[in-house]
N, C-alpha and C positions, 0 to 999 in steps of 0.2 A: 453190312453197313457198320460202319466205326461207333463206338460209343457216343463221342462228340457230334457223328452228323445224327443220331436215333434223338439224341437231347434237344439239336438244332430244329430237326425236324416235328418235333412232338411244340416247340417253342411258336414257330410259325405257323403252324394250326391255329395255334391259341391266340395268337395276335391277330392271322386274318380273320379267325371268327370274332375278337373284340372287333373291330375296323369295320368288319361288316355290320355285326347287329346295331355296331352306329348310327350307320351309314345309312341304315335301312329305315329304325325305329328313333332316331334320338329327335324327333318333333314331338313324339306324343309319351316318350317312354317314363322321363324326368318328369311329366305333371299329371300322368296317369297310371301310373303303375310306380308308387315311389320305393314299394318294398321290391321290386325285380330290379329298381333303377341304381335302389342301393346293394343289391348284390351288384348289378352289373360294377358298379366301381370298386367292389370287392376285388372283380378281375386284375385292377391295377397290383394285387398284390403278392401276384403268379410270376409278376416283372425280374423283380428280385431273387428268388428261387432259379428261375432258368437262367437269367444273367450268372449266379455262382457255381450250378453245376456243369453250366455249357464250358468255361473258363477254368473249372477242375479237370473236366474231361479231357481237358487238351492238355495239361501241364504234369498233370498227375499220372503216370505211367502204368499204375497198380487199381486204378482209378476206379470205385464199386458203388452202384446204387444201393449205401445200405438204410438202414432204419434211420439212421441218425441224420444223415442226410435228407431222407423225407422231413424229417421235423419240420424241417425252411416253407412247405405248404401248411402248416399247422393252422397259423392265425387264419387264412384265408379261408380252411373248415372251419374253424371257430366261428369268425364273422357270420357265415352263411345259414351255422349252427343258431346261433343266436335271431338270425333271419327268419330261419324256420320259426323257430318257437314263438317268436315274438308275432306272426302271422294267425297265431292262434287265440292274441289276445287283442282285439279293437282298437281300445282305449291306448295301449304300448305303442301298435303298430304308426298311429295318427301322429306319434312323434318323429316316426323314422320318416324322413325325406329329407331331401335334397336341396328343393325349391321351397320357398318361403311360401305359403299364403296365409290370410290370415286364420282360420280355421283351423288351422293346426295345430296339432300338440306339443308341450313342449318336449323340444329335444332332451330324450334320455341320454344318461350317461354313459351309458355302457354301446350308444352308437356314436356317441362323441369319442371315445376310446379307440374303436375301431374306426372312425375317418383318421383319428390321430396316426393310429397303428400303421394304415395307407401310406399317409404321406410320410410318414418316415421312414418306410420301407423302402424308397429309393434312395434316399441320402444313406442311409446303412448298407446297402447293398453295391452301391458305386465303394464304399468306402472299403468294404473288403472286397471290392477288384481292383484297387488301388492297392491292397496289400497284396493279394496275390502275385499283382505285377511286379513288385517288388522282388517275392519271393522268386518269380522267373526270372527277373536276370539275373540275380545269386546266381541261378542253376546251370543257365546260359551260359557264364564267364566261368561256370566252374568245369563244364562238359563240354563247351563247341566253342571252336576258335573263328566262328562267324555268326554273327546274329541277321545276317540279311532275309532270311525263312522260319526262322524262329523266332523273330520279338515281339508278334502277334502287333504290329504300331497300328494295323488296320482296328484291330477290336479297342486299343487304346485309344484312338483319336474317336469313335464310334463311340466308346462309355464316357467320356468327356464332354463331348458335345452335347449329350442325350444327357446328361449327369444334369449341366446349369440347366437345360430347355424344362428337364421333370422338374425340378426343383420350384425354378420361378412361377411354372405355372402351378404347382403345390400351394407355393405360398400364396399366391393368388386367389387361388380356388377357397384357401384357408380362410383367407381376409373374408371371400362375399360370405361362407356359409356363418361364419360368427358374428359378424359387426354388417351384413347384407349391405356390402358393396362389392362395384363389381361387375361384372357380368358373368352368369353361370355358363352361357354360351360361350364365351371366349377362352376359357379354360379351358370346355371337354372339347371343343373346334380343335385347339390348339395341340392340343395332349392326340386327340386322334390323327390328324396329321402327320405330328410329328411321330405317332408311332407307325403310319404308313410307311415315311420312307425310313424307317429305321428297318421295317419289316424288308425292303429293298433292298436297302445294303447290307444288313447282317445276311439276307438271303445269297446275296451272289457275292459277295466274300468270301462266308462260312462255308459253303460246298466246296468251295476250294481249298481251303484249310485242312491240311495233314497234321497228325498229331502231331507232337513235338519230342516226347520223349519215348514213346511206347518202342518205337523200330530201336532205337537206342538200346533201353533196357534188356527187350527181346534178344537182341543180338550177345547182348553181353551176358544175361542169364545161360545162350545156349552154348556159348563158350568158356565157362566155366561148370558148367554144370557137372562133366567129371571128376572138377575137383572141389566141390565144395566139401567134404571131408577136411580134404589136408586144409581148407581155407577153413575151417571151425577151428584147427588145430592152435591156429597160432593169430585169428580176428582180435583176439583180445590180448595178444600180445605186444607190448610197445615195440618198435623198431630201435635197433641201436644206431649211436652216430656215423658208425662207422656201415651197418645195411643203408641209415641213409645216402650217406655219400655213396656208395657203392653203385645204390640204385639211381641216385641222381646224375653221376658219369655217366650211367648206359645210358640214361635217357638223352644227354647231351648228346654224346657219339653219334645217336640213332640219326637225332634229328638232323645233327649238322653235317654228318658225311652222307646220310639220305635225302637230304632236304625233304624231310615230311613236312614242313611248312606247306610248301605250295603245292601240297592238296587241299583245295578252297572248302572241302566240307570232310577234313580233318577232325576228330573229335574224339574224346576222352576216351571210350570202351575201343574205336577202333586204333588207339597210338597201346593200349594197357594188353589186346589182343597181340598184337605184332609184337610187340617186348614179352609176352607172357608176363605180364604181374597183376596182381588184381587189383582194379580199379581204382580201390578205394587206398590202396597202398600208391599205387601213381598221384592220385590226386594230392595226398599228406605228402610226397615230397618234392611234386611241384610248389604246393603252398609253402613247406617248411625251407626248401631248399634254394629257391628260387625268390621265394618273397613276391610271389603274384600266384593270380590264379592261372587256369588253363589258358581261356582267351588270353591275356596280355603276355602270358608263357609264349605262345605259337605268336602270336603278331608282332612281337620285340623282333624276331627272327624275319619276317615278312619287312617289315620297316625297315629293317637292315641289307638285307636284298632289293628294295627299291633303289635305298641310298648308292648301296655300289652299283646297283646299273645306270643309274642316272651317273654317275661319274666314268663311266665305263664307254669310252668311243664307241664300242659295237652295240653300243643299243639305243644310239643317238635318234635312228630313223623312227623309233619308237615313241607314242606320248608317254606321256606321263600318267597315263591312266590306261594303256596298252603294256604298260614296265608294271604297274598295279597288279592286272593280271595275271600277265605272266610270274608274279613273284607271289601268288597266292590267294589276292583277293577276288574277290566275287561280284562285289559293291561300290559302287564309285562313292556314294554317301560314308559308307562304312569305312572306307580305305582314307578319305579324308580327315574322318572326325579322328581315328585310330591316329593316323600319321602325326593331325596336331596333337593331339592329345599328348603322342609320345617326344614329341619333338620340339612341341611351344610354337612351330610356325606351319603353315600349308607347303604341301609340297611342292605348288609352285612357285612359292619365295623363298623354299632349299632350291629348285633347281636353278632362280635368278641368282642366289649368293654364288652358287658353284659359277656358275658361266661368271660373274664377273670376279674370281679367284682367278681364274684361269687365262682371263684377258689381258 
């Protein structure tokens, strides 16, 4: 089992077992048991942790459970820690709850800290899986000349949607427990729910979900791995103008008298493999040479072979998204936003200019 599905899998445990002891106990658990109620919403702070390491595991190719990484469950021992101890003290505990009665103690500080610490733990944690995504298409446009299996848009529209839904009911929940308005029920209803079908579709998304970089890297480690020597020899060596260009004609030549474009899952380790040069030397001088990265490298060449089949009588029988294909792309979505992106217009209103040039 992949690193990503052991994370995915250890995640969905933990969510059906939140969902369940809901499910089962939340009539009597919030007004009879406040210290197990306020662990249980401790649980919301497990959310956070598995959403960053599920979403490392997949982008991070080197990717390791280490110490530091656990840290991200810290607060939620803390809290629980704090739970414990304070079980031992009466007069402490009659403060820790949830629900208001009169009879109760006043709220301490140090559980007001930790509802704090809860609900910010999902606005921080969407926030850097907003960075990370970031960081992925860097890596995408730097390595693969298609994003249509790699831009994870399923886990992106997933952390978005689940992003405002935690949030609002957060703030929500925040309002009754300090100023007791509100409804307590309508927040933990809401919050379980919605982490029901969250558990649903992260569940049969995720299983399908292939890493993104790991077969990459693999591949490109096992193919240099005889020469990592001569590659220590000269890593830290600048290239000269003239290796650049040198390097940057082969790469031309390859691509345009090979048309390695329209191989649709084309990518960086396997174009660095087939020229022999290491990766990281192909990548500096597609950037330096070329003034783009990989992706807009390989699809300049694909948009340019659309263009001339579309003006091309023998490929008239062909659509426009049959001519896509065949010149490299994968994705009808991706073949369009690429085409205008390079072009300023859709490729159906290039191929109405041409028809009426030619009329």
């Amino acid at each position: 089992m992949a690193k990503h599905d052991k994370i995915l899998f250890c995640w969905l445990i933990y969510l059906g077992f939140y969902t369940g002891i809901y499910g089962l106990f939340s009539h009597k658990l919030f007004s009879n048991y406040h210290l197990l109620s306020a662990s249980f919403v401790s649980l919301l702070m497990l959310n956070g942790p598995f959403l960053y390491l599920y979403i490392s595991s997949l982008i991070q190719h080197n990717f390791k459970l280490t110490t530091e990484k656990l840290l991200h469950f810290l607060p939620f021992l803390l809290f629980n820690l704090y739970l414990l101890i304070a079980s031992f003290f009466p007069d402490a505990s009659e403060g820790i709850r949830l629900d208001h009665v009169e009879h109760a103690g006043k709220p301490l500080f140090l559980f007001n800290l930790f509802l704090t610490l809860t609900v910010l733990s999902g606005p921080i944690y969407f926030i850097l899986a907003f960075r990370m995504f970031k960081k992925l298409d860097i890596n995408i446009f730097n390595n693969f000349s298609s994003d249509a299996n790699v831009n994870l848009s399923w886990l992106r529209k997933l952390v978005y949607s689940f992003g405002v839904i935690w949030t609002m009911l957060m703030i929500i929940a925040t309002v009754h427990h300090i100023f007791h308005l509100g409804s307590l029920s309508f927040c933990t209803d809401g919050l379980s729910l919605s982490l029901s079908i969250f558990v649903i579709l992260i569940g049969y998304f995720g299983l399908k979900q292939n890493e993104i970089f790991s077969q990459e890297a693999i591949k490109e480690e096992n193919t240099y791995i005889s020469a990592d020597k001569n590659k220590e020899k000269y890593a830290g060596i600048p290239m000269s103008e003239e290796e650049l260009g040198d390097c940057a004609e082969k790469i031309r030549h390859f691509v345009e008298t090979e048309k390695a474009y329209l191989n649709p899952d084309l990518s960086l380790p396997q174009l660095a493999e087939t020229l022999d040069v290491p990766s990281h030397h192909l990548s500096r001088v597609i950037n330096d040479q070329f003034g783009v990265n990989f992706f807009n490298f390989v699809n300049r060449y694909r948009v340019e072979e659309v263009k001339a089949k579309i003006n091309d009588p023998k490929f008239r029988n062909l659509s426009i998204l049959g001519i896509a294909y065949d010149s490299g792309f994968n994705s009808k979505s991706a073949f369009n936003r690429v085409f205008k992106n390079m072009e300023g217009i859709t490729p159906s209103e290039y191929k109405r200019q041409i028809s009426h040039q030619t009329d």
